[in-house]
N, C-alpha and C positions, 0 to 999 in steps of 0.2 A: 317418420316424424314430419309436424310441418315445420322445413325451413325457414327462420327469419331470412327479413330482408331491411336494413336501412338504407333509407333512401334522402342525401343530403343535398339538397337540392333550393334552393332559393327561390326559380322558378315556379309560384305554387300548384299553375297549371300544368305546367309538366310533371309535378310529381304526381297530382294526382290521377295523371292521367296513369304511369308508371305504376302505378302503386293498382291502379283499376284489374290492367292487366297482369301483374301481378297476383292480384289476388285470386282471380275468375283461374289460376294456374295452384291455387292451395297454398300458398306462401303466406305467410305473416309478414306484413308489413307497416313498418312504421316509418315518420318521417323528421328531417330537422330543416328551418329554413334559414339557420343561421349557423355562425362558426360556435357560438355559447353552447347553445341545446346541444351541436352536434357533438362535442367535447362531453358535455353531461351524458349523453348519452352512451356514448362509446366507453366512458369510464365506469357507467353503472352495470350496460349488460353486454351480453356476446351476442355476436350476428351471425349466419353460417355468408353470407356477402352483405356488404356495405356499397350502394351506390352513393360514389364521392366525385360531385363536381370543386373544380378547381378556385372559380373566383365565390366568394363571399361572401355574405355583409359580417362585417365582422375578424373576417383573417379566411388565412389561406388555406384551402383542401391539401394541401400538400405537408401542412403545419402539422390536421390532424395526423395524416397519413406519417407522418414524422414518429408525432406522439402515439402511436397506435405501436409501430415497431419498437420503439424507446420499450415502450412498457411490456414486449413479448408478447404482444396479444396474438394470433393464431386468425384472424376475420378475415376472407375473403376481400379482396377491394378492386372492385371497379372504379377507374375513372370513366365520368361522362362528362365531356368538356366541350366547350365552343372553342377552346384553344387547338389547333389542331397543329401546331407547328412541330417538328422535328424535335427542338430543347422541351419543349411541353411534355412531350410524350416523353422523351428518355429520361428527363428528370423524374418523370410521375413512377418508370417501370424501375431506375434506381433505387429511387424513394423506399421501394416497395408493394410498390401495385402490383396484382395479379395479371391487368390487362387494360387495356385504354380502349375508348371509343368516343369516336369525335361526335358531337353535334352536328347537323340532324341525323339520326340514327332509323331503322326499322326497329318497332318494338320486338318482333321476331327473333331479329339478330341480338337486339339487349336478353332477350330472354336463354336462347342458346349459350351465349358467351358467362350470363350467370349460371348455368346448369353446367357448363364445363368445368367454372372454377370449383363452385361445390365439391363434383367426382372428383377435382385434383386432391383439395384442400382435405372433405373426411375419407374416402375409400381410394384414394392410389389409382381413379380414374375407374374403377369396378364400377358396374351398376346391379352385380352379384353379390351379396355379403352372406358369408358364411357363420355360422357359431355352431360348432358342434353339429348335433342331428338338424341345426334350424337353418334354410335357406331364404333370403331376402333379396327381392328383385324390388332396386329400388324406383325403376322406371314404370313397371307395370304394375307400382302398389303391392304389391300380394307377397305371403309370406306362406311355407312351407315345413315341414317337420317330417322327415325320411322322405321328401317326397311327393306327400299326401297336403293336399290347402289346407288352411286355415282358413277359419271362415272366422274372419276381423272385422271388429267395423273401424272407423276412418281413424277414430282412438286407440283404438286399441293396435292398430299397423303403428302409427304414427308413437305410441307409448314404447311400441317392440322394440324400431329401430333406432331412439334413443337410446333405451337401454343397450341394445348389442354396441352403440358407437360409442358407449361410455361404458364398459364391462369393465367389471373389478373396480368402480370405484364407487364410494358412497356419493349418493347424489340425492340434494334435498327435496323437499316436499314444495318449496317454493321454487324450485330450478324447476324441477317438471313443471308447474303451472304454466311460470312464463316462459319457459320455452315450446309448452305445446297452445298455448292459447295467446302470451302473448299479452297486449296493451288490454284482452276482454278479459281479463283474469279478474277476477273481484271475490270478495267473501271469504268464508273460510273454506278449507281446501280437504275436508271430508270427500270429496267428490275422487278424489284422485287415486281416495283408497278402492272405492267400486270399481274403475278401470282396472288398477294392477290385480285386483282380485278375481274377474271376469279372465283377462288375461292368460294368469296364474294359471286357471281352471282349463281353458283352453291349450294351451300346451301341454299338461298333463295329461287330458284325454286325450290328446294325441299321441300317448304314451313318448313323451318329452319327459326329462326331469325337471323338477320345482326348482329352476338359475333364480329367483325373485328374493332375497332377503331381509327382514326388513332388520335395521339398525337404529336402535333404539336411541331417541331425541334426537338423531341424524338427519334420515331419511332412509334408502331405500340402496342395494346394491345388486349387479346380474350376474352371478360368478358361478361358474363349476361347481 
């Protein structure tokens, strides 16, 4: 799947610079330059990481990062901060941060440190995921059935390993959109039936069973 990424950041040059490299890496990214958006934002959708700088305009990164665990939410969080002091960082990793990195950083290193929280946060640190007959290497893209490739395109990997990360639950027609495409989502979402249907067809000939369900004015479930 391609991972989201927000990126809260007041800085606009730096984000978009973050957000460049980012992307040129398959990530979704979107961004807030204030505490309002970033709040709106975080209450409307899920991140697979959140880069959260500390100071502001508007209130404090540590406010969100408050309200983000208040409310259970499960989002990776990076801080990236020019605060670099000792109470900075332990307050941020109390808080509930994943991880801290002070200003000025390698984008290298920001990139690493968000690819670790991800492995913590959905697979227990794997970059192997199993389902049944289907194996998924999520480093090297590619996905298998006893064995033998799959032959995916970028949708249809990224369609898979949503579903195996969310198996046995219904999941809508508009959660796949914006979690596999994202702020480019637009229209109506016919579209999304041809991927699972492609999909579908592809696992079965690879003598896979049909896990694809569809739940009717739901959406869509991966189950046994």
């Amino acid at each position: 799947m391609q991972l989201k990424i927000l990126i809260i950041e007041d800085e606009k040059a730096l984000s978009e610079s973050i957000a460049t490299s980012l992307r040129s890496q398959d990530y979704i990214c979107e961004m807030a330059f204030d505490f309002n958006s970033a709040i709106e934002k975080t209450e409307l959708y899920e991140y697979d990481c959140i880069l959260l700088d500390i100071t502001l305009p508007g209130g404090s990164g540590l406010s969100i990062l408050k309200t983000l665990r208040d409310n259970n939410k499960a989002d990776g969080v990076l801080i990236i901060s020019a605060k670099n002091s000792i109470d900075d960082k332990v307050e941020g990793l109390i808080s509930g941060a994943d991880d801290y990195l002070a200003k000025p950083f390698h984008l290298s290193e920001l990139n690493a440190r968000i690819a670790a929280i991800i492995r913590r946060k959905q697979f227990g640190g794997n970059s192997i995921i199993q389902f049944n007959n289907i194996s998924i290497d999520t480093k090297a893209k590619t996905a298998a059935v006893n064995n033998t490739a799959l032959d995916l395109t970028k949708k249809e990997f990224e369609l898979l390993l949503y579903f195996v990360s969310n198996k046995r639950r219904v999941i809508s027609k508009n959660a796949i959109a914006e979690h596999l495409w994202g702020d480019e989502m637009e229209g109506n979402l016919d579209f999304i039936y041809t991927h699972i249907k492609n999909l579908r067809k592809k696992l079965v000939e690879a003598g896979d069973a049909d896990y694809i369900r569809s739940v009717y004015g739901m959406g869509y479930k991966f189950t046994d």
